[in-house]
C-alpha positions as CSV (number, residue, x, y, z in Angstrom):
1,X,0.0,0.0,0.0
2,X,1.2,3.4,-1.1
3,X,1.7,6.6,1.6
4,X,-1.2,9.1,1.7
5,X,1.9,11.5,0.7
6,X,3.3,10.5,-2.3
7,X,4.1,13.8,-4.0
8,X,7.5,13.7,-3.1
9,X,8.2,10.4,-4.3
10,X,6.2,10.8,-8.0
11,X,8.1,13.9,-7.9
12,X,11.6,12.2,-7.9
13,X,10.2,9.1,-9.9
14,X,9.2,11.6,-12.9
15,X,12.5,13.7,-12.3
16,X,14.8,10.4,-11.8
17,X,16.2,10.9,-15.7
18,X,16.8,14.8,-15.0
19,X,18.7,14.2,-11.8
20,X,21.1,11.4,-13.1
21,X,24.4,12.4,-13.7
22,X,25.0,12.0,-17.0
23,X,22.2,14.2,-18.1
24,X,23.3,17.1,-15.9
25,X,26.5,16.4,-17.3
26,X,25.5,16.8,-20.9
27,X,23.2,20.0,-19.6
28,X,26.3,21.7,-18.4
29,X,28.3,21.1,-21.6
30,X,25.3,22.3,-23.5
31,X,24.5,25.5,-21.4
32,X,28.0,26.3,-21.7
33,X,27.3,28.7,-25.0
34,X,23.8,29.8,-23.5
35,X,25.3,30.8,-20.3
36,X,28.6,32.3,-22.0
37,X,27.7,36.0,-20.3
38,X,26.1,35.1,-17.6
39,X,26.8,36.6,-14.2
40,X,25.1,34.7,-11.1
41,X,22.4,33.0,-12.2
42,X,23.4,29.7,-14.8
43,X,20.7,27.3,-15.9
44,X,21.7,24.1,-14.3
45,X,21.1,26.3,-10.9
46,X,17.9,27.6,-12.0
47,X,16.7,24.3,-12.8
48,X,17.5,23.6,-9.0
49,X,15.3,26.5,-7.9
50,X,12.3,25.8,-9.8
51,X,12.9,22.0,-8.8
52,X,13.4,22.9,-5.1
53,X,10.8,25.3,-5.2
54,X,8.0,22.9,-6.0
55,X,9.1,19.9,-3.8
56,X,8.6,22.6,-1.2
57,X,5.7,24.0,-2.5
58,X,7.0,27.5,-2.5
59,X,3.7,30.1,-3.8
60,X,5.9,33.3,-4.7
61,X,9.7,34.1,-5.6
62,X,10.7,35.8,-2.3
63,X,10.4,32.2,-1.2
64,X,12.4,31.2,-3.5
65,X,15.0,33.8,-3.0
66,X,14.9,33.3,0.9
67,X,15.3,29.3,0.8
68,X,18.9,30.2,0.1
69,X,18.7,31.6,3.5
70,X,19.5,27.8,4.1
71,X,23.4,27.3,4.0
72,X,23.5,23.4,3.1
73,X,20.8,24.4,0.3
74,X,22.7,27.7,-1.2
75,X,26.0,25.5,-0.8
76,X,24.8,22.5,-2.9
77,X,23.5,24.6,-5.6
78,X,27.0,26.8,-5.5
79,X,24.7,30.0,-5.2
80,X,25.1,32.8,-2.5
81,X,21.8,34.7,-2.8
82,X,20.0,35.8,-5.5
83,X,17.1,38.8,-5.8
84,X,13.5,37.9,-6.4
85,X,14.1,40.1,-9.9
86,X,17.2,38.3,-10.9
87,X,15.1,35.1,-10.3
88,X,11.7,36.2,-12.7
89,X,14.4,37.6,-15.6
C-alpha cells in the first residue's frame, strides 16, 4: 500500500532521468554557450530552484529567494543569494 503523501516520491520518480548524472553532465556542456555572459544565475542552478521550489511548494519568488537563507541548500546549488528580480528575468 502506497503513503497518503506520495508527491514527493512521484516527484523524484518523474525527475529520476533529469537528476542522473550524466544528463546534468550533458546539460552543463550544452548550457555552456547559453550561459557564455552570464553573471550569477546559470541554468543548471535555476533548474535547481524551480525543482526545489515545487518539492517545497514554495507560492511566490521571495520564497524562493529566501530558501537560500539555508546554508547546506545555497552551498549544494553553489549559489550565495539571488534577488527575487534576478530570479523572474
Amino acid at each position: 500500500m502506497q503513503d497518503k503523501i506520495t508527491a514527493e516520491s512521484t516527484f523524484f520518480q518523474l525527475l529520476g532521468p533529469i537528476l542522473s548524472q550524466d544528463l546534468w553532465r550533458k546539460i552543463s556542456q550544452k548550457v555552456e554557450s547559453v550561459d557564455k555572459y552570464v553573471k550569477k544565475l546559470k541554468t543548471v542552478q535555476l533548474v535547481q530552484l524551480m525543482i526545489n521550489a515545487e518539492m517545497q511548494e514554495y507560492t511566490s519568488l521571495d520564497e524562493i529567494s529566501n530558501s537560500l537563507n539555508k546554508e547546506a541548500f545555497a552551498k549544494a546549488i553553489h549559489l550565495d543569494s539571488i534577488s527575487t528580480s534576478q530570479i523572474s528575468r
